[in-house]
Steps between C-alpha positions, in 0.01 A plus 500: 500500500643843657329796623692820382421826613420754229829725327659157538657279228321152448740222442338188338736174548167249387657394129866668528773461764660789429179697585355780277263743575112497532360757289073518478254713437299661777186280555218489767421170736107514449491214758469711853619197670848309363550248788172534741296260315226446806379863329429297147161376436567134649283194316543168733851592476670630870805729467722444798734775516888523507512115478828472339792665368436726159717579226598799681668276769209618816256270620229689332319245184161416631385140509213340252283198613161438350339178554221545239498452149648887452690748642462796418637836645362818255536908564274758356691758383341846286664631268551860400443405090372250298641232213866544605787230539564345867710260644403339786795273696576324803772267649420155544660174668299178453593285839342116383260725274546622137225667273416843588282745220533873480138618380449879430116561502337826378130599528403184517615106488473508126750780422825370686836391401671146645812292518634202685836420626622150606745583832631126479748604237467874390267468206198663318265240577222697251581825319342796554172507300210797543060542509287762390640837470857430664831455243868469435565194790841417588685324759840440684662313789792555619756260740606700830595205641483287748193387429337859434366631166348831373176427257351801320197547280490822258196600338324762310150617765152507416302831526413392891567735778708207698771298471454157711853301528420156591749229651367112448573170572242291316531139643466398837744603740531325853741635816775279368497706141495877511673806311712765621458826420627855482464835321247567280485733262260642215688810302410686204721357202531236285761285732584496855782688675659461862261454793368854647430383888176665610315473841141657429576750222595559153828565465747652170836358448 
């Protein structure tokens, strides 16, 4: 992953050599912090900050560890409209450790969205299925290598005034099997585009 400053060409080398450019529409990060995951809602899971090299080649992914039955890191986030399409995404690296969910809830448990990814060898472990009032799941995951994958969730919201991204490992984790993790994003639209960094606001791509 590179930073470019804006007026600037983006370059994308991911599935082509020869490089060709990176052309998205403007979206808005929703999540107010990308990388400082101690600012999450933390559930038995601990996020221990730039733990390990990222995608973006800085020692900036936060590390997971829950030694309960979950983990589970979540975000409240309002919305300015109701029963529109989000994708919510983050960058993952399973270190001795392999299922993590995306879950999407709305005004309550019952009107969410879910998926779950198996790590271990780049897979939808369970598609994308929704409850109550929330439609149109989908999901991706994508290699970046080196042990590092981006999982997304897209969805079409309930009538809620929130948002709530949540990150989860559902079995058991001990010190010896954690996650890495790094820039999350939740974006109006019906897939995810590249990672907008943010450090305690919003911020437009």
């Amino acid at each position: 992953i590179e930073t470019v400053g804006a007026n600037d060409a983006r370059v994308d080398y991911l599935d082509n050599a020869n490089g060709a450019l990176k052309l998205e529409p403007t979206r808005t990060n929703l999540v107010t912090y990308s990388q400082d995951f101690s600012q999450w809602n933390s559930y038995i899971t601990t996020p221990s900050l730039n733990s390990a090299t990222s995608p973006s080649g800085d020692v900036n992914s936060a590390k997971l560890t829950s030694t309960g039955v979950f983990g589970n890191l979540n975000l409240n986030i309002s919305k300015s409209s109701s029963s529109l399409e989000y994708t919510q995404s983050v960058f993952v690296k399973a270190v001795n450790y392999s299922i993590v969910n995306l879950i999407s809830y709305g005004s309550s448990s019952a009107n969410r969205a879910q998926v779950s990814f198996n790590l271990s060898n780049g897979s939808v472990s369970s598609s994308a299925t929704v409850n109550g009032s929330y439609s149109n799941p989908s999901e991706s995951i994508k290699d970046y290598g080196n042990g590092w994958y981006r999982i997304s969730l897209s969805f079409t919201s309930d009538t809620s005034v929130e948002v709530r991204p949540h990150i989860q490992f559902p079995i058991q984790m001990t010190n010896d099997n954690y996650v890495l993790i790094y820039g999350a994003q939740l974006e109006q639209g019906s897939y995810p585009t590249s990672l907008i960094n943010t450090q305690g606001t919003v911020q437009t791509r």
